[in-house]
N, C-alpha and C positions, 0 to 999 in steps of 0.2 A: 504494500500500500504506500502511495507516494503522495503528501501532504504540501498544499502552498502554506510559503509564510510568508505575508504578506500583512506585518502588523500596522494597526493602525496609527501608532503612535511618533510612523513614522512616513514622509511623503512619499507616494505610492509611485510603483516603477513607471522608469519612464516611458517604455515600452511595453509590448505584448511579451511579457517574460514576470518569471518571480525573485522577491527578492531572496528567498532562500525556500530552498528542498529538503523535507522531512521525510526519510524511508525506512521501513520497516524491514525485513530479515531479509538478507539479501545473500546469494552465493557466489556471484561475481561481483566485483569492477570491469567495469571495460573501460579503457582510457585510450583515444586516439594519440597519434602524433597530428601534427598541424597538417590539414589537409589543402592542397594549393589544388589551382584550377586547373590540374593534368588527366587531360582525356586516357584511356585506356592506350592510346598511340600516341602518346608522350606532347600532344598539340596543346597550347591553351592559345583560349580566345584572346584575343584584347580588349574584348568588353568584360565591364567589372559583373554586372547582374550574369551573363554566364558562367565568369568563373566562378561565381559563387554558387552559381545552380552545380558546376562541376563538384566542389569542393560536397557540396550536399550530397551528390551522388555517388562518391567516394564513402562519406559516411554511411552514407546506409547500405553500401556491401558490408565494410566493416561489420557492422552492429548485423545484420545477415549473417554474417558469417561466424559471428561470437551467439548466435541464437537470440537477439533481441530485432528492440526497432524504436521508431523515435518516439513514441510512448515511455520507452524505459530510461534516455536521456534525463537525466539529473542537472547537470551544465553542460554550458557552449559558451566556448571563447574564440574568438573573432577578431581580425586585425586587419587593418589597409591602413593601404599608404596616401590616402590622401580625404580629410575633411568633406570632401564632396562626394565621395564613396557610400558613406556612412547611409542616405536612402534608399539606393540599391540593394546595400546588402540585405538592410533591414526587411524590406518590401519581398526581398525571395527568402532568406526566415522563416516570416512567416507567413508565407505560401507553402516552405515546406511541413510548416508545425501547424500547419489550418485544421489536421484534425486531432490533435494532440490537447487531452484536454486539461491538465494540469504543461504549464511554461514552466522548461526549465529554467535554472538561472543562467542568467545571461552576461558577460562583459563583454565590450567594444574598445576597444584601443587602434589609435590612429601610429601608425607606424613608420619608419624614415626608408623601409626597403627589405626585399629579402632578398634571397638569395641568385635569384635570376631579374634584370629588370622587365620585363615583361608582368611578372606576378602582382597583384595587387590585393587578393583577399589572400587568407588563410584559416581555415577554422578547425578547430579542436572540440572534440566532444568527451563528455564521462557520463556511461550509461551504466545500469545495473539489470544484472540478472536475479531472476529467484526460482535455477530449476533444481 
């Protein structure tokens, strides 16, 4: 069972996400590495809303492959390289999490570069199992 906390006492998130996750008995972690917008044929777009659909798509073989799915997401962290970024990513989010009904939590951090300059998203997830 996976809990929002989202208390009152404090200004409520800024987005469609929570400010903290509560879970109950759990047998896994799953913790990605930082997933960058690389197609299965090593291409990525130059557009940022694709990469970032790439990077989602990446995570959910991941969490496919460890026996979950974005239901069982706990956190997403999230990073680009540039301030203008930050709508895009957001807007494919949560397109990808529209049926996801407790948000995990969520960080955005605006970044100077990775490691290829073509990249501009990156995103990381930690999900949990309970089989």
């Amino acid at each position: 069972m996976t809990t929002a906390l989202n208390p009152t006492t404090i200004a409520p998130p800024f987005g469609d996400y929570s400010h903290g996750i509560k879970t109950g008995p759990v047998s896994c972690l799953v913790v990605t590495s930082g997933q960058l917008g690389l197609a299965p044929d090593g291409s990525c777009s130059a557009d940022v809303r694709k990469q970032a659909e790439q990077c989602f798509a990446n995570i959910d073989a991941i969490l496919h492959e460890a026996g979950c799915g974005r239901a069982d997401i706990i956190r997403l962290s999230a990073f680009v390289t540039d301030r203008a970024f930050f709508a895009d990513y957001m807007a494919v989010r949560d397109e990808w999490l529209a049926d996801v009904a407790i948000r995990p939590a969520s960080t955005l951090l605006i970044v100077s570069g990775f490691t290829r300059e073509e990249f501009k998203v990156e995103i990381e997830a930690t999900a949990i199992t309970r089989d």
